[in-house]
C-alpha positions as CSV (number, residue, x, y, z in Angstrom):
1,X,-34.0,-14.2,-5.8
2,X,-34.6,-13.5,-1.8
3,X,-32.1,-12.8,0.0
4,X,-29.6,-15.3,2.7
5,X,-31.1,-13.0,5.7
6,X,-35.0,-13.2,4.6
7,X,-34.7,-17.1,4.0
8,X,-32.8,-17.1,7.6
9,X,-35.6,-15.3,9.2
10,X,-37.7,-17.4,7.7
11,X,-36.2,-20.9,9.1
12,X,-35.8,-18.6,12.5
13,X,-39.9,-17.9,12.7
14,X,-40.4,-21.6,11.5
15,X,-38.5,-22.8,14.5
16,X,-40.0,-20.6,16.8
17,X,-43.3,-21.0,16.2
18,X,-42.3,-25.0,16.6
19,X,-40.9,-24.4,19.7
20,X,-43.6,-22.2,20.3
21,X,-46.2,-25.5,20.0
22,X,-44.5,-27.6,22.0
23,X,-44.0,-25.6,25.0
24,X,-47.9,-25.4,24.7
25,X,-48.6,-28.8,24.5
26,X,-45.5,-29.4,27.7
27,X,-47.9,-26.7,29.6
28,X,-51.1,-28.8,28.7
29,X,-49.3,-32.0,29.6
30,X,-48.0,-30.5,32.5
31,X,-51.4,-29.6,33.6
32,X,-52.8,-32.8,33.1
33,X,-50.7,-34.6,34.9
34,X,-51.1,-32.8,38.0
35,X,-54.8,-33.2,37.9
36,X,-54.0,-36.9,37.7
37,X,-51.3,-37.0,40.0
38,X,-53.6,-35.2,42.4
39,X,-56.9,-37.8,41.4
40,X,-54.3,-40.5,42.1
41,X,-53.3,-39.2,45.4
42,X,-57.0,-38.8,46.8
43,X,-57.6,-42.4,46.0
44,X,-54.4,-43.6,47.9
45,X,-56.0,-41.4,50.8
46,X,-59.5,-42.8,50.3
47,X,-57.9,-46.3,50.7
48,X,-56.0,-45.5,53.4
49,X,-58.9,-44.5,55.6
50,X,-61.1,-47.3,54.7
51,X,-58.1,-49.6,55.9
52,X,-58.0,-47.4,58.8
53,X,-61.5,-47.6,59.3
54,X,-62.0,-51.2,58.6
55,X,-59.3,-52.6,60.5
56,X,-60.2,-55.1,63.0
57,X,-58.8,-53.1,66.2
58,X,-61.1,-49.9,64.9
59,X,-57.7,-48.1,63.9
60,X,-55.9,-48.0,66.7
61,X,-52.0,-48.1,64.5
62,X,-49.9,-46.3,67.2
63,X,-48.9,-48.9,69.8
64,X,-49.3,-51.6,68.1
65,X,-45.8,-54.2,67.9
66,X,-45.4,-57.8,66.9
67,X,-43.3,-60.0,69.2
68,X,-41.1,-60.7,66.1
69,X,-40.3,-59.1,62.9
70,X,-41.2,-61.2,59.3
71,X,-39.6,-64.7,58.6
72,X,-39.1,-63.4,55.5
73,X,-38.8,-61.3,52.8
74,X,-42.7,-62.0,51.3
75,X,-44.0,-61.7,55.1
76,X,-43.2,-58.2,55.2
77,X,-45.7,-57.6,52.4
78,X,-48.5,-59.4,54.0
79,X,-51.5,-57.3,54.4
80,X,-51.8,-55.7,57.5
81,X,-51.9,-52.1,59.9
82,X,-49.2,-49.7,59.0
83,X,-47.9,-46.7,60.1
84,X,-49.6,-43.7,57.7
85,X,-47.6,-41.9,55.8
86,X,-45.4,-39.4,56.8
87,X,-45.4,-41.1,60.5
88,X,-42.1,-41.2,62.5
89,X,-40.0,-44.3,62.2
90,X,-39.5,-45.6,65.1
91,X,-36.0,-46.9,66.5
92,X,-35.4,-50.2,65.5
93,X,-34.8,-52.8,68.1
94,X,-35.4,-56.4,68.6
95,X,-38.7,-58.0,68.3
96,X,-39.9,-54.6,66.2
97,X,-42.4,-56.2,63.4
98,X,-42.2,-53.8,60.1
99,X,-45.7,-53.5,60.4
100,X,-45.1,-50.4,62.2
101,X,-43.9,-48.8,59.7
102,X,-45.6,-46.7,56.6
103,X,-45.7,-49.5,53.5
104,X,-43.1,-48.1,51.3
105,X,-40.9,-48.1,54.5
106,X,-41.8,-51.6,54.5
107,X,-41.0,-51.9,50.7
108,X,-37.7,-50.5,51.0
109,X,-36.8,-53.3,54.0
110,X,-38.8,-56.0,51.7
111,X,-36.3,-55.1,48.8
112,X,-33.3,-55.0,50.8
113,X,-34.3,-58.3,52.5
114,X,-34.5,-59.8,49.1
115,X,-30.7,-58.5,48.2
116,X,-29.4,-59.9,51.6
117,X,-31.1,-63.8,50.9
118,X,-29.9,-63.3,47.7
119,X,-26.2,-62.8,48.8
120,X,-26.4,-59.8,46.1
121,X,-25.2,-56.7,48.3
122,X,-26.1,-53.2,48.7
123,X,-29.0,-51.3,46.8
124,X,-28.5,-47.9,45.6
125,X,-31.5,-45.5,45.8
126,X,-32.1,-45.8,41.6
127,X,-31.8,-49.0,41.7
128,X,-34.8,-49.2,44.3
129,X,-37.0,-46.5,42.1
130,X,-36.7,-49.3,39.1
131,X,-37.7,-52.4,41.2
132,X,-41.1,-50.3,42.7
133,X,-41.7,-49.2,38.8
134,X,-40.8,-45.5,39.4
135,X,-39.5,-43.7,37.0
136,X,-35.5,-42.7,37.9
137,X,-36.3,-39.1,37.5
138,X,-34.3,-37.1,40.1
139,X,-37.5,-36.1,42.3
140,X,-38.7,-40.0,42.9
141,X,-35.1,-41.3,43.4
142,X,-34.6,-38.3,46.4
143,X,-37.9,-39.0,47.7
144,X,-36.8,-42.7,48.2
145,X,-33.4,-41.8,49.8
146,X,-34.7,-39.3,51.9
147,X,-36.4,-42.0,53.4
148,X,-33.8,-44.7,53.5
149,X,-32.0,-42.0,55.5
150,X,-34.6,-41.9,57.7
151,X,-34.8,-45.2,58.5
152,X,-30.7,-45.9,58.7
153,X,-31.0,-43.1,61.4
154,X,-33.2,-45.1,63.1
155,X,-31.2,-48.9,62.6
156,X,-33.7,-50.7,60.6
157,X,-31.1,-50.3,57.7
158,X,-27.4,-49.6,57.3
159,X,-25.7,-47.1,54.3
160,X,-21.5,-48.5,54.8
161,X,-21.3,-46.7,51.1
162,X,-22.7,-43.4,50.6
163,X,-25.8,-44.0,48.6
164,X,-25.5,-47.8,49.1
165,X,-28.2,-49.3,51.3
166,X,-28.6,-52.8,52.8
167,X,-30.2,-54.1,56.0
168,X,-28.6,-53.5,59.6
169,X,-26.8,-57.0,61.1
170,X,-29.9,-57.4,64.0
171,X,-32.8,-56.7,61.2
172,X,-31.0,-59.3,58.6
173,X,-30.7,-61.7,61.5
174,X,-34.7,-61.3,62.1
175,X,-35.7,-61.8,58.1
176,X,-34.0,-65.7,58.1
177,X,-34.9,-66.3,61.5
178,X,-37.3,-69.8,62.1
């Protein structure tokens, strides 16, 4: 009859070696999706510089401002030169079109435009990672209030909760105005 501590040892090298597996096959996941994350990213760029390239004022972004910002919330979307990425924001004042900023600066307003027609108040930075299809993982979510920090510094929105995002009063007046 074996004994309690051989059958014990043998349940412990049983588990191991299973938890042995699976951190291989986390490490080859792991791998692969950096290689895809980075594929993913080189196509964004690639796009990015055609637009660039193929925009109708040959690319020149940086001084370029609408007399007045979308009507509404699907305006915002509309194809069109945007800041590239990691730009500055710029200080929000009247007559500022959102086309000046990077377009998931452009999101973020587009989403809270949507809560403010929709008379549903502020939007919390996991909330805003579900509506663009993110997962809610802790990286995505802090990327996204990083930069709805960045742009309440700079007026476009207003945080009265901690956490709690919705558009400032002059940029809601702009998204309903005729």
């Amino acid at each position: 009859m074996p004994s309690v501590v051989g059958l014990l040892e043998q349940h412990e090298l049983a588990a191991r070696r299973r938890v042995d597996g699976l951190r291989e096959e986390a490490d080859r996941i792991q791998a692969e999706l950096a290689a895809a994350e980075r594929e993913w990213q080189e196509w964004a760029i690639a796009r990015r510089r055609v637009g660039t390239v193929l925009a109708p004022d040959g690319g020149d972004i940086a001084g370029q401002e609408a007399a007045h910002g979308p009507q509404d919330a699907d305006a915002c979307s509309a194809p069109g030169p945007a800041a590239k990425p990691k730009s500055q924001v710029p200080v929000w004042r009247e007559g500022l079109a959102w086309s000046v900023l990077s377009v998931d600066c452009q999101r973020i307003l587009a989403a809270l435009a949507d809560r403010h027609r929709l008379h549903q108040g502020p939007l919390a930075c996991q909330e805003l990672a579900v509506l663009f299809g993110l997962d809610a993982v802790p990286a995505r979510v802090e990327a996204l209030r990083s930069m709805a920090k960045r742009l309440v510094a700079r007026g476009w929105p207003a945080e009265r909760q901690p956490g709690r995002f919705t558009l400032a009063q002059g940029v809601a007046g702009q998204v309903g105005a005729s």
